[in-house]
BAKE-148469 format. One record per residue: residue number from 1; x, y, z of N, C-alpha, C in turn; residue in three letters. Coordinates in Angstrom, 1 decimal. Example, Ala and Ser with C-alpha at 12.3 -4.5 7.8 and 13.67 -1.06 7.14 Angstrom:
residues 2
(pt 1, (13.2, -5.7, 7.8), (12.3, -4.5, 7.8), (13.2, -3.3, 7.8), "ALA")
(pt 2, (12.8, -2.2, 7.1), (13.7, -1.1, 7.1), (12.9, 0.0, 7.9), "SER")
end
This chain:
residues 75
(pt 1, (96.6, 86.4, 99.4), (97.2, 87.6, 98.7), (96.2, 88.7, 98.8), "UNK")
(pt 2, (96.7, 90.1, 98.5), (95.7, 91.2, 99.1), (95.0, 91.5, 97.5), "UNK")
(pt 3, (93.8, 91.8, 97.8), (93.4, 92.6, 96.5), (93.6, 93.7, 96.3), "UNK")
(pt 4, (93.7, 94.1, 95.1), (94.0, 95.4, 95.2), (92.9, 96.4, 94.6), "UNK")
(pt 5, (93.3, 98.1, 95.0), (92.1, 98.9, 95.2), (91.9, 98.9, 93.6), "UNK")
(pt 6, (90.3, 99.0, 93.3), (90.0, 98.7, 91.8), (90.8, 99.9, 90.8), "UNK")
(pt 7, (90.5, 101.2, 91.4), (91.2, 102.3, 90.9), (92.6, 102.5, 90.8), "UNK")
(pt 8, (93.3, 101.7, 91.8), (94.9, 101.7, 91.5), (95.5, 102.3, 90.6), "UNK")
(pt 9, (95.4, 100.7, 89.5), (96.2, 100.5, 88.7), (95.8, 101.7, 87.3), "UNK")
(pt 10, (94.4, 102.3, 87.5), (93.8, 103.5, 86.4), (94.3, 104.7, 86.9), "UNK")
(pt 11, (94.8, 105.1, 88.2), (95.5, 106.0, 88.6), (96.8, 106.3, 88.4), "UNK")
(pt 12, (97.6, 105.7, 88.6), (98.6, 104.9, 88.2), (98.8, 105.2, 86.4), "UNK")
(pt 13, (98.1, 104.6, 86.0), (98.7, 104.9, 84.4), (98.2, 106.2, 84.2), "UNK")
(pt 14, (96.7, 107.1, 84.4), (96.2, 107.9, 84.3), (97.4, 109.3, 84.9), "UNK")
(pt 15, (97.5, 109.2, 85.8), (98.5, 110.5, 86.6), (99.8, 110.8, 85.7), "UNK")
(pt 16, (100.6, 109.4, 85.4), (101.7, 109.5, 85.2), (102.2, 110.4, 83.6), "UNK")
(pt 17, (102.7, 110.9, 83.5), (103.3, 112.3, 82.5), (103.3, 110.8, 81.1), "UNK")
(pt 18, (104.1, 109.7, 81.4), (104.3, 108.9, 80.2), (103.5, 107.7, 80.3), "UNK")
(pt 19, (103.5, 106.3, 79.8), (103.3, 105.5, 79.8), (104.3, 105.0, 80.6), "UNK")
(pt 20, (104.2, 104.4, 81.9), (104.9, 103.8, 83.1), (104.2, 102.4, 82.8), "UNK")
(pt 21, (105.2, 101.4, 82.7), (104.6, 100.1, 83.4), (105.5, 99.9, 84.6), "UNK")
(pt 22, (103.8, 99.5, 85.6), (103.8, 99.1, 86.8), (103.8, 97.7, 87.2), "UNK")
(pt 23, (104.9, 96.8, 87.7), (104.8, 95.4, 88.3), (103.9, 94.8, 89.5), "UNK")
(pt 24, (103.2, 94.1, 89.1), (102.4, 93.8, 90.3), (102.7, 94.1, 91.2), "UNK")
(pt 25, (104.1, 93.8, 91.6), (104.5, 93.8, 93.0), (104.9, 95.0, 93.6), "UNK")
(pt 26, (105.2, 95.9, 92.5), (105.0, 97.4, 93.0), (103.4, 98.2, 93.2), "UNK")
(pt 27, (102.7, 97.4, 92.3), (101.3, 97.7, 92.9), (101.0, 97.3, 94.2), "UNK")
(pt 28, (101.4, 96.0, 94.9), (101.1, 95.9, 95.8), (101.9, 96.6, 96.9), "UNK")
(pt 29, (103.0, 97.0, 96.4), (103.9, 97.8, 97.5), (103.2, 99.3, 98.0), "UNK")
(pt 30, (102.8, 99.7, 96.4), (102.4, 101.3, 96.4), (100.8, 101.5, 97.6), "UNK")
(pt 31, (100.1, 99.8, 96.9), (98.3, 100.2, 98.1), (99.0, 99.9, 99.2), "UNK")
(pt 32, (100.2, 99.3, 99.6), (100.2, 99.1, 101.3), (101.1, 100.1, 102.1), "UNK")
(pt 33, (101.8, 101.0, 100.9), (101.9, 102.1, 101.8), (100.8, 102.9, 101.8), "UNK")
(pt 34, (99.8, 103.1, 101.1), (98.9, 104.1, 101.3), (97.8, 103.5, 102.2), "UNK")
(pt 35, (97.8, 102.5, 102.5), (97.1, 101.7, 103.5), (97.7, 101.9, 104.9), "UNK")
(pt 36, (99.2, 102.1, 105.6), (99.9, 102.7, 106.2), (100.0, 104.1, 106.4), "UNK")
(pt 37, (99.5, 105.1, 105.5), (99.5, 106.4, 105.5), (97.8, 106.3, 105.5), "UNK")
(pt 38, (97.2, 105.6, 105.3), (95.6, 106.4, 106.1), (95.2, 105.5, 107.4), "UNK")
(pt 39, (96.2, 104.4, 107.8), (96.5, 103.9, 109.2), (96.5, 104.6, 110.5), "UNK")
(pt 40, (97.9, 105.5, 109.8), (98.4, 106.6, 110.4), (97.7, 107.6, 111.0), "UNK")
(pt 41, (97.0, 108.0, 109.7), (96.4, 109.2, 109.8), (95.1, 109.2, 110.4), "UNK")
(pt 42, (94.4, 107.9, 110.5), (93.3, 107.6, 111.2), (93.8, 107.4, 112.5), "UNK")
(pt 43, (94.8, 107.5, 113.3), (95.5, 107.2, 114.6), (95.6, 108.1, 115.0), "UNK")
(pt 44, (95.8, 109.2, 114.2), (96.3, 110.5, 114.8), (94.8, 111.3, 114.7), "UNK")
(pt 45, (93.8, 111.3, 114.2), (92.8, 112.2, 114.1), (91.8, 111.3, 115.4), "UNK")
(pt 46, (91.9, 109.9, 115.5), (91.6, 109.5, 117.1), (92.1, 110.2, 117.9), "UNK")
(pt 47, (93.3, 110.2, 118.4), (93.8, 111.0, 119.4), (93.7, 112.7, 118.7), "UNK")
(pt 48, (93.6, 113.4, 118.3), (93.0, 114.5, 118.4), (91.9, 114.7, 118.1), "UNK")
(pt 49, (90.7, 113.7, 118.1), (88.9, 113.5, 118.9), (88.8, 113.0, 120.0), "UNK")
(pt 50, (89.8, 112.8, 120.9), (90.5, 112.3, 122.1), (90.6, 113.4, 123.0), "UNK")
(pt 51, (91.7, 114.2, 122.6), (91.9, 115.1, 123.1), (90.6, 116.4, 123.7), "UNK")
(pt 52, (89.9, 116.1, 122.3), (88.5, 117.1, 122.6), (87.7, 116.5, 123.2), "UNK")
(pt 53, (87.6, 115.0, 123.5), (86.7, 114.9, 124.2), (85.4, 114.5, 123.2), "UNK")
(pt 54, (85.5, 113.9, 121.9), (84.9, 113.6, 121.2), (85.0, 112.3, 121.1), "UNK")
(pt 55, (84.0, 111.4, 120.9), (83.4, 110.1, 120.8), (83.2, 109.9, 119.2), "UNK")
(pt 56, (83.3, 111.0, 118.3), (83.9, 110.5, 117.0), (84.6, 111.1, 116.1), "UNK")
(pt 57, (85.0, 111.2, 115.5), (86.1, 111.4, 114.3), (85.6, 112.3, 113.3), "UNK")
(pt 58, (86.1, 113.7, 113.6), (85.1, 114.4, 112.4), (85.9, 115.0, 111.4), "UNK")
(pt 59, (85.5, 115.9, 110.7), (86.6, 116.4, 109.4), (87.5, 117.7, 110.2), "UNK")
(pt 60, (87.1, 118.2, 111.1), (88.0, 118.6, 111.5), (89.1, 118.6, 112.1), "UNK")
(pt 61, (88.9, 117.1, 112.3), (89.9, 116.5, 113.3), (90.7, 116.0, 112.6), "UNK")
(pt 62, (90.8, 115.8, 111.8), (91.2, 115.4, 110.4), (91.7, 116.9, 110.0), "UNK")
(pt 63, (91.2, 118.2, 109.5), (91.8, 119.0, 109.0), (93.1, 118.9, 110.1), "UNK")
(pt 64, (92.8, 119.2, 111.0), (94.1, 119.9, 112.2), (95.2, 118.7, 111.5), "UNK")
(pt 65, (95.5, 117.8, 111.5), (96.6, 116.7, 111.5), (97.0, 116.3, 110.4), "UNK")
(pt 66, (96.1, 117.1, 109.5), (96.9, 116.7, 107.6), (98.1, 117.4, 107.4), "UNK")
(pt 67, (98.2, 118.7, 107.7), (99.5, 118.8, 107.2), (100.7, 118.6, 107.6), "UNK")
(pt 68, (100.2, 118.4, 109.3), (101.7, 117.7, 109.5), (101.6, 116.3, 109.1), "UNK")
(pt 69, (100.9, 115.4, 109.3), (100.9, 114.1, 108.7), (101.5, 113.7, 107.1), "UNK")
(pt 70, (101.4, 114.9, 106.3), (102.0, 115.3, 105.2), (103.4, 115.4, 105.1), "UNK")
(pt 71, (103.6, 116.1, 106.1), (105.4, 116.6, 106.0), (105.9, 115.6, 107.1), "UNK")
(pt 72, (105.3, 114.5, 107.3), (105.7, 113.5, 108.3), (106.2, 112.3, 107.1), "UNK")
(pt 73, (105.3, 112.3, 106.5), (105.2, 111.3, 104.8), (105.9, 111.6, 104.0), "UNK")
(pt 74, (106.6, 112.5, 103.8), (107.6, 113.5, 103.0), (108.8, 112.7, 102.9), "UNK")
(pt 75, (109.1, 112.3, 104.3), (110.5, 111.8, 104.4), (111.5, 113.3, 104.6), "UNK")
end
């Protein structure tokens, strides 16, 4: 079974407007899409440190691809 990120579950109650209870198994749903969305997003900032011709991964390679990666996540 996966562990989960220690912060989660304090995010999670912390963010939300009311008192939300969260099911485990929606905790584990919620870290494995966000484990999927920095999957992603680390795929895509390879290939555009790729494209430059760069051997590593820097923050700007990363800036260029967040906001479409954002409105890609959107649905």
């Amino acid at each position: 079974m996966l562990t989960k990120a220690p912060k989660l579950k304090y995010i999670i109650k912390t963010k939300s407007k009311n008192n939300v209870n969260v099911r485990p198994t929606s905790e584990a749903m919620i870290e494995l899409l966000a484990l999927l969305f920095l999957n992603s997003l680390a795929e895509e900032a390879k290939s555009k440190a790729f494209e430059e011709k760069s051997a590593t991964i820097r923050a700007q390679h990363l800036k260029a691809i967040s906001k479409k990666m954002l409105k890609k996540s959107r649905g």
